[in-house]
C-alpha positions in Angstrom: 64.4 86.7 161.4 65.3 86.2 158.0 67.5 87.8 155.2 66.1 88.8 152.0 69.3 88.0 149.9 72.6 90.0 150.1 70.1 93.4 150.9 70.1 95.4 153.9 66.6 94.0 154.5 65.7 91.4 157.1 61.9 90.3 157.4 60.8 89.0 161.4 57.2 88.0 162.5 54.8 89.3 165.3 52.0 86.8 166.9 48.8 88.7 167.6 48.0 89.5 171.4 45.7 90.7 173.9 46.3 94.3 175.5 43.9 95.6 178.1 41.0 93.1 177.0 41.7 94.1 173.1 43.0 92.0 170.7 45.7 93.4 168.0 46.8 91.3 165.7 50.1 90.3 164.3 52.1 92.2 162.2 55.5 91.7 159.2 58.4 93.7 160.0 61.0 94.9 157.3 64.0 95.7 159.6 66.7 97.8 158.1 70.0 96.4 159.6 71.9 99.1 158.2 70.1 101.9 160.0 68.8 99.7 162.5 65.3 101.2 161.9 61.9 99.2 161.6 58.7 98.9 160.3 55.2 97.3 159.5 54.9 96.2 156.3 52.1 94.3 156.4 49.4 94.9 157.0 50.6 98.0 157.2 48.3 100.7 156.3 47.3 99.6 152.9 47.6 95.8 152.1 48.2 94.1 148.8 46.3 91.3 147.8 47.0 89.5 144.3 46.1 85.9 144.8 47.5 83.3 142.5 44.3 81.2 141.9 45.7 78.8 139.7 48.7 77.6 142.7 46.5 78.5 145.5 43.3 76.8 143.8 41.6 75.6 147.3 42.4 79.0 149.4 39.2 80.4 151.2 39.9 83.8 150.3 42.0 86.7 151.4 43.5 86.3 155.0 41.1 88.6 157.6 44.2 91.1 158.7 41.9 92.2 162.0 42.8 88.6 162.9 46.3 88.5 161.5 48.9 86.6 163.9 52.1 85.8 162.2 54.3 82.7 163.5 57.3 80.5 162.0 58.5 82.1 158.6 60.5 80.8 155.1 62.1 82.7 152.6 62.8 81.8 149.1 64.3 83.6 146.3 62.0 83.7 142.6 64.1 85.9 140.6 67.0 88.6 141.4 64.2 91.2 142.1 61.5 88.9 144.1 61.0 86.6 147.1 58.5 84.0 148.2 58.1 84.4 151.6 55.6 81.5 153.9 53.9 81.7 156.8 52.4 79.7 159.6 49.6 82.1 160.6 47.3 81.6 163.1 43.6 83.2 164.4 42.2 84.4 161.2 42.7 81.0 160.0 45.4 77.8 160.6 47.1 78.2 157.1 50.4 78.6 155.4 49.9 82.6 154.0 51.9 83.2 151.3 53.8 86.3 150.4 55.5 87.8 147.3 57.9 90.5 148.2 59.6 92.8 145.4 62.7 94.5 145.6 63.1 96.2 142.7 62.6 99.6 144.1 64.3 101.4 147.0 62.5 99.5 149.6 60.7 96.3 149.6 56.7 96.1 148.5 55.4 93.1 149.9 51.9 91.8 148.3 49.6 87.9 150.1 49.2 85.6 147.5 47.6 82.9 148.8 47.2 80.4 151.7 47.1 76.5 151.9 44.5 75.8 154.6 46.0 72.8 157.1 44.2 70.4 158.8 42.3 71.3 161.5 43.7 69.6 164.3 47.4 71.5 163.5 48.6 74.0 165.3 51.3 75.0 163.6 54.7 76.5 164.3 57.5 76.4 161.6 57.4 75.7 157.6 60.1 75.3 155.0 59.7 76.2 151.2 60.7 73.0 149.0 61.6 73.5 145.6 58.4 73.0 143.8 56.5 75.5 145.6 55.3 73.0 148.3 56.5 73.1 151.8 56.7 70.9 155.2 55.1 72.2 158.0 55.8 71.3 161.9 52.3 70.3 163.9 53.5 71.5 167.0 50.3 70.3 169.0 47.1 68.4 168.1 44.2 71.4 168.8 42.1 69.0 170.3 44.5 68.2 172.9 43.2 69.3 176.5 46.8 70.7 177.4 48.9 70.5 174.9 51.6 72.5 176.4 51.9 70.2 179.1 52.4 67.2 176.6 54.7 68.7 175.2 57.0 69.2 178.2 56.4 65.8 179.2 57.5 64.1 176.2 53.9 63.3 175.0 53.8 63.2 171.1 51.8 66.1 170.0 52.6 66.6 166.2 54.8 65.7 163.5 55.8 66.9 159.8 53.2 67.6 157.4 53.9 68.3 153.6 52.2 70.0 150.7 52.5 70.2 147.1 50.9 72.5 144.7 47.6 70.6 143.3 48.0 68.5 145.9 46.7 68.1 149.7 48.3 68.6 153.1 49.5 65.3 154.7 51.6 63.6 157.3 54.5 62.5 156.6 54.7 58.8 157.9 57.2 58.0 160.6 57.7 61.6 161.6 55.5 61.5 164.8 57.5 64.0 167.9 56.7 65.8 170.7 56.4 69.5 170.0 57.9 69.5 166.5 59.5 73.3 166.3 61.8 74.4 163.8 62.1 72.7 160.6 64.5 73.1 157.7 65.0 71.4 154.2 68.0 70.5 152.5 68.8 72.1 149.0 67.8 69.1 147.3 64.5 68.5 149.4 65.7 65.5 150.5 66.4 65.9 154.0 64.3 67.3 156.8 65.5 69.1 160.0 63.5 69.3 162.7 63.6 70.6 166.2 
């Protein structure tokens, strides 16, 4: 759950999942802490697309929101009216989805950008925006893995820390190789990782 500045907005993640054999994918929730009300806003009934082709040169195309499944989340203020906000998202495809969210008007309009495709062993679970516009990603588990659950509890390693920058491609970072890498953070002058 994370704030969007000094508002009264805070933005939280939903992972799809199955209900009596059906699938329904994941949702964005703009919680109002103030009134302590909730709701979708994306996909929401009417989703915004406005890719940024020239950052987001290698996407595939706009995320499939029947196959939506929202994980690990970063915010980043652009300007005093916008945010950036990145996900690890899941189902549809394993990608970072990026957001724009605006909140100029009375309540937040949030619009997807663009995603940066990861590798596709990565199953990702947290990311952190760096200051360029890149981020570092926690693998959480190898896909290939025949139970990586299991790995993880027993100390296996499973993943690491993977970093992108814009124009660039996804990599590991050498040295960084953990069992179940979780949450992940980034120090104000990129310089130092966190990671659970």
């Amino acid at each position: 759950i994370l704030p969007l500045g000094d508002t009264q907005w805070l933005i939280t993640t939903g992972l799809n999942r199955r209900v009596s054999g059906t699938i329904n994918s994941g949702h964005i929730y703009l919680v109002n802490r103030k009134d302590k009300t909730y709701e979708e806003i994306f996909p929401g009934n009417n989703p915004v697309f406005k890719p940024d082709k020239e950052k987001f040169n290698t996407y595939p195309g706009p995320i499939d929101i029947s196959k939506f499944s929202s994980h690990g989340l970063a915010i980043k203020q652009k300007s005093a009216d916008s945010f950036h906000l990145y996900i690890t998202g899941h189902a549809a495809r394993e990608a970072i989805e990026v957001f724009e969210i605006n909140i100029k008007n009375d309540k937040p309009v949030i619009s997807w950008i663009g995603c940066v495709p990861l590798p596709k062993d990565i199953y990702a679970n947290s990311v952190a925006i760096l200051n360029d516009g890149g981020f570092v990603v926690t693998k959480f588990f190898d896909t290939s893995m025949a139970d990586p659950l299991k790995d993880n509890f027993s100390g296996k390693i499973t993943g690491g820390i993977y970093e992108w920058h814009p124009g660039s491609e996804v990599k590991a970072i050498q040295g960084t190789r953990l069992s179940g890498a979780n949450g992940i953070a980034i120090s104000p002058d990129d310089k130092w990782v966190f990671v659970a």
